[in-house]
N, C-alpha and C positions, 0 to 999 in steps of 0.2 A: 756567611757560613753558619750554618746549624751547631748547637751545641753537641759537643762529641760524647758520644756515652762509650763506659769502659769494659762492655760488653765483649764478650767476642760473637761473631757471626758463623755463617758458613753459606760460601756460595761454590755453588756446582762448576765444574768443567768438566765437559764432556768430550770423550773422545769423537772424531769422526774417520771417516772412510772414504777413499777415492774410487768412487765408483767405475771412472775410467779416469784418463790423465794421456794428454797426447801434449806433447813441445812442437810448436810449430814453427819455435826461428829463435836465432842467437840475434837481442837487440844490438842497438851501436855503443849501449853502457855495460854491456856482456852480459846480461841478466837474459834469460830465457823466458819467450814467450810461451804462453801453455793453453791448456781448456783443459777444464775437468768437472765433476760433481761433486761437490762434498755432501756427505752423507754423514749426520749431528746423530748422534746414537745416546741412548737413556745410559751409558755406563760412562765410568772417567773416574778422576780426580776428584779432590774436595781441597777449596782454600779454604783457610780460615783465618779470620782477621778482625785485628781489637785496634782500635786507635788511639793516639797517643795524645797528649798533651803538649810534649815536645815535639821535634822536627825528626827525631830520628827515626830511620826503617831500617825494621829489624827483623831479619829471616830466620827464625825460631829454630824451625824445621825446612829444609828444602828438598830437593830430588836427590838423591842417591847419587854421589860419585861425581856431582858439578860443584865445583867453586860457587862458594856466595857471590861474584864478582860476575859471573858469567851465566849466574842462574837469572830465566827470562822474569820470571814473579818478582822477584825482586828490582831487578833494571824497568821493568813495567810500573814500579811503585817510582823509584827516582824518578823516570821520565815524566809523570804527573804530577809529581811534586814540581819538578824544575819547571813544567813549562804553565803551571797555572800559578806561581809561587805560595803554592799551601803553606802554609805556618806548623799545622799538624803531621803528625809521622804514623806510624803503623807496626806492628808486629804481624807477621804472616808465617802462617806455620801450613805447608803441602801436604795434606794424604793423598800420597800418590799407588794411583792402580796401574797407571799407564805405563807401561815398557818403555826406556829411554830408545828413543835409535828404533820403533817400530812401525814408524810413519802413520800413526794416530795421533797425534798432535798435540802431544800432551804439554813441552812446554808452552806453545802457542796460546793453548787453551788455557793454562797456569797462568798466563800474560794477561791475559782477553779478562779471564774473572778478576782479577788484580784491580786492572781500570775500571770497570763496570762496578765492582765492591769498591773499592776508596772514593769512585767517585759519587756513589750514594753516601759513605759515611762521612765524606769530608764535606760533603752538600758545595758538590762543582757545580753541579747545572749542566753539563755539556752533555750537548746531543750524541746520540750515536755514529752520528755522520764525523764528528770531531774523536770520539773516540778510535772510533776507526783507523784514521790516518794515523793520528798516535801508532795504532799499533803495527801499523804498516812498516814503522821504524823499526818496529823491532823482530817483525819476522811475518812474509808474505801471506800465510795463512793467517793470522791473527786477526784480524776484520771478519774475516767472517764468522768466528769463536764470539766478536765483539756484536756484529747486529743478531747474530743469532737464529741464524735458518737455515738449514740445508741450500744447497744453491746449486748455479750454473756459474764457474767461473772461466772467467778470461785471465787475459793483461799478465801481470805475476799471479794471477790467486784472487788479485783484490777487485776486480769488476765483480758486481756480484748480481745474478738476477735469483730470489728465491723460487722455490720448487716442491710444489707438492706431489713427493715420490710416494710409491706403492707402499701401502703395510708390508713389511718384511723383518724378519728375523735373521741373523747373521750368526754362523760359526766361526767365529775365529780364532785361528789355531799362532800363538806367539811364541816362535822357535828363539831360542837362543840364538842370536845372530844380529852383529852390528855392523853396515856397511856404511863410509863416508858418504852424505850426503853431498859432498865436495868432491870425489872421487867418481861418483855417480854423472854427476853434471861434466867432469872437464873427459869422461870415458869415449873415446874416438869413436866406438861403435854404436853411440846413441845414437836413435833414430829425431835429428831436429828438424826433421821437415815434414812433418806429419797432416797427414789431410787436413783440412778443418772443416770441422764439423758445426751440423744445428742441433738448436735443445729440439728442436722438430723432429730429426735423426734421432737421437738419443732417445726420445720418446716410444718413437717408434721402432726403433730396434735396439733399443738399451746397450749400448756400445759397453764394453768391458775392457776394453784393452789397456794398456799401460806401457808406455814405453821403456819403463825402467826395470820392468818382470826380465826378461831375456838378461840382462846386466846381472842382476841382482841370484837368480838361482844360479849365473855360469861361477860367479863369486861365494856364495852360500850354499854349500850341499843341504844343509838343515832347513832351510828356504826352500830348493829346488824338492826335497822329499815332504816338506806338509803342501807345497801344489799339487804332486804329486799323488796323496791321500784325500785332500779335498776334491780331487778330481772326479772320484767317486760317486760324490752325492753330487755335484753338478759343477756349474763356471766356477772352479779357482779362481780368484785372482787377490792382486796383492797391490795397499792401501800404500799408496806415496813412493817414496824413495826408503820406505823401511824393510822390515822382513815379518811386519803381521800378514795373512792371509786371509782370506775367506771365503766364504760362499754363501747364496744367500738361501730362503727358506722361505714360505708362504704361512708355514705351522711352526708354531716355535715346539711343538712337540717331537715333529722331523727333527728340528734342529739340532734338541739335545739328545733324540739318541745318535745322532751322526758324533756329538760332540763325546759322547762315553769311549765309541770305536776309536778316538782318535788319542785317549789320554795316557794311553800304552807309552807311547811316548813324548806327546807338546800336552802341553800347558793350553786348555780351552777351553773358550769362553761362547757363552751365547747371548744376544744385547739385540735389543730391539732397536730399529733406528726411527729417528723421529724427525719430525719437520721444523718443529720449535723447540729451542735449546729451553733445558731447566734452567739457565742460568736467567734468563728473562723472568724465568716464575719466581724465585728466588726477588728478584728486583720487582715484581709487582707484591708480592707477602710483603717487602722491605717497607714497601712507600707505604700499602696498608695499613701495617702498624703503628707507621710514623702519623698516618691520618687518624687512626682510632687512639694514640695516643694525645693527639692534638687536640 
């Protein structure tokens, strides 16, 4: 282990976006098979994290409105501790952007920089292949938060092939509005048998669908009226099992006047999406330092 300095840091978590999301079967452990694209966008969160001397992990600051017990950054911190038995602890304090409940992935992503930061400060060594699965435990999107690329995903989320998608700008319009993500999955009206699809389709005809849209605005009026307004400027559609929406943009200059027309009533943002998460650039700056300070 590397000596700990008592610095604090900051590494990025980024939110992303389901480009499409189709279920294509109920496994034989109840877990639901899926495909989708994640799409790693320049906006998010911020952890922040100073190491300790002692063993304890200590969540300063967390998400709004979750139990330290049940918040993912923090369970993400014990799970790395307990399974490489680190001697060191941590303080993590969340600057949170991301809307709880708006299928941007914010705890995931809170998870994902957690392991990726401690395991640079605590100097683990473990690949990101090993990280991964770690975070697998702790919630099916997280792997891909952890290697860090927009993807094509299968399996639950966690087969990942990365992807180099189009420059694009995104409107996202994040209505007040929380539906169970548990409620979502066990709803008799989901569609679980959905075509399956290739990244070759997708490519060539940029698939947009979601099986959880039709669910989600019959439950959310506030959901069903920003599809409704994004429908406007072009494809609506809506990121995970949450109630963010958006649309996408070629100009982020489109983007933000479409974003002004819409602030009458939602909350809206515009975020470029990217291929490669900051949270890797953060972890290359890390190890740079540690080499020009060496």
């Amino acid at each position: 282990m590397v000596a700990l300095t008592s610095a604090w840091s900051s590494w990025p978590a980024p939110a992303k976006l389901n480009l499409f999301l189709r279920i294509l079967g109920r496994r034989s452990d109840g877990y639901h098979e899926l495909q989708t694209v994640f799409q790693l966008l320049d906006w998010g969160d911020s952890v922040q994290l100073r190491p300790r001397n002692d063993a304890s992990l200590v969540l300063v600051k967390g998400a709004p409105g979750v139990p330290p017990e049940m918040d993912l950054a923090l369970r993400a911190a014990h799970l790395l501790q307990d399974e490489t038995g680190c001697p060191a602890g941590a303080d993590i304090v969340l600057d949170k952007r991301i809307p709880s409940g708006a299928g941007l992935g914010g705890g995931s992503s809170d998870a994902a920089s957690v392991l990726v930061g401690l395991n640079q400060l605590w100097g683990l060594g473990l690949d990101p292949g090993r990280l991964a699965e770690l975070g697998l435990r702790l919630g099916a999107d997280v792997p891909v938060f952890v290697r860090g690329h927009s993807a094509w995903a299968e399996g639950l989320g966690e087969q990942l092939t990365p992807l180099a998608l189009p420059k694009r700008y995104f409107l996202l319009l994040l209505p007040d509005a929380h539906i169970s993500t548990a409620e979502l999955f066990a709803a008799q009206e989901l569609t679980r048998n959905g075509e399956r699809a290739t990244i070759a389709g997708f490519v060539s005809n940029e698939l947009t669908d979601n099986a959880f849209t039709p669910l989600v605005r019959a439950r959310a009026p506030l959901v069903d009226e920003a599809m409704s307004r994004l429908s406007q400027f072009g494809v609506a559609r809506m990121s995970g099992t949450g109630s963010a929406c958006f649309v996408a943009f070629d100009r982020r200059s489109s983007a933000d006047q479409a974003a002004e027309a819409c602030r009458d009533k939602f909350s809206a943002q515009v975020v470029e999406g990217v291929d490669r998460s900051p949270l890797l650039d953060a972890v290359d700056q890390y190890r740079a330092q540690g080499t020009a300070s060496g």
